[in-house]
C-alpha positions in Angstrom: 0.0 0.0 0.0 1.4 3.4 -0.8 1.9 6.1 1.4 -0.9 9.1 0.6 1.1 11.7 1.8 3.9 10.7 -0.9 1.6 11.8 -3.9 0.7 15.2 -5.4 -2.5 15.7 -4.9 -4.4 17.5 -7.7 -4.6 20.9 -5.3 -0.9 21.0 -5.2 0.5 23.9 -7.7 2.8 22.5 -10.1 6.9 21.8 -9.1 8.3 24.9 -11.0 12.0 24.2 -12.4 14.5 27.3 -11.1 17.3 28.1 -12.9 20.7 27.4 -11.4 22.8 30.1 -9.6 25.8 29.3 -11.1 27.6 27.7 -14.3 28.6 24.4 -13.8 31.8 25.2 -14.7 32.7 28.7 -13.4 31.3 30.4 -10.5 29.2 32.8 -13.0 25.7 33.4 -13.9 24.3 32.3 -16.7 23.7 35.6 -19.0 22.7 36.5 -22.5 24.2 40.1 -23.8 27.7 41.3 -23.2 28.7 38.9 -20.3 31.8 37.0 -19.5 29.7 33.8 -19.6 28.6 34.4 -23.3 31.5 35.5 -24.5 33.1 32.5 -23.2 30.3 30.4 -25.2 30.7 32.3 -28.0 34.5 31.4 -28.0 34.4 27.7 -27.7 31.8 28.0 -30.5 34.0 29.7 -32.9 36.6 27.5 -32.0 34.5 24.3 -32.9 33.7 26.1 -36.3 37.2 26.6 -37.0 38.1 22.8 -36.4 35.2 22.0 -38.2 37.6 24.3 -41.2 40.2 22.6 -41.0 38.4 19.0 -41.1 36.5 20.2 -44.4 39.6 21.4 -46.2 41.7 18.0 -44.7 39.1 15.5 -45.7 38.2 17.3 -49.2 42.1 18.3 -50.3 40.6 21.7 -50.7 40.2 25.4 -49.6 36.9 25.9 -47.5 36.3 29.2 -49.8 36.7 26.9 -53.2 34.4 23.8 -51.2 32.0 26.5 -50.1 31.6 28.2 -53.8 32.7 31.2 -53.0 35.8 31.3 -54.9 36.1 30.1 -58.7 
């Protein structure tokens, strides 16, 4: 037999998620706009674009800017 007091009963107002505090990796707060935190982002994003570069031109034997059509 389960416990009653265990379930949500349907007067209960819904769980509502909060955001963390924190990052989980650096003691900042999670911003959008001109913040250390997305700047951060935005670098490790640029740097998985440029990787992604440099796999494009080493698996094709050619310039991105002659694979992407933007050179003849």
């Amino acid at each position: 037999m389960s416990d009653p007091s265990a379930t949500p009963s349907a007067d209960a107002p819904p769980a509502v998620a909060t955001p963390p505090a924190t990052s989980a990796t650096t003691s900042e707060v999670p911003a959008f706009g001109w913040s250390g935190y997305a700047e951060r982002v935005n670098g490790r994003f640029a740097m998985l674009g440029f990787v992604a570069v440099l796999l494009v031109e080493a698996l094709s034997h050619d310039t991105f800017l002659h694979w992407a059509g933007l050179v003849p």
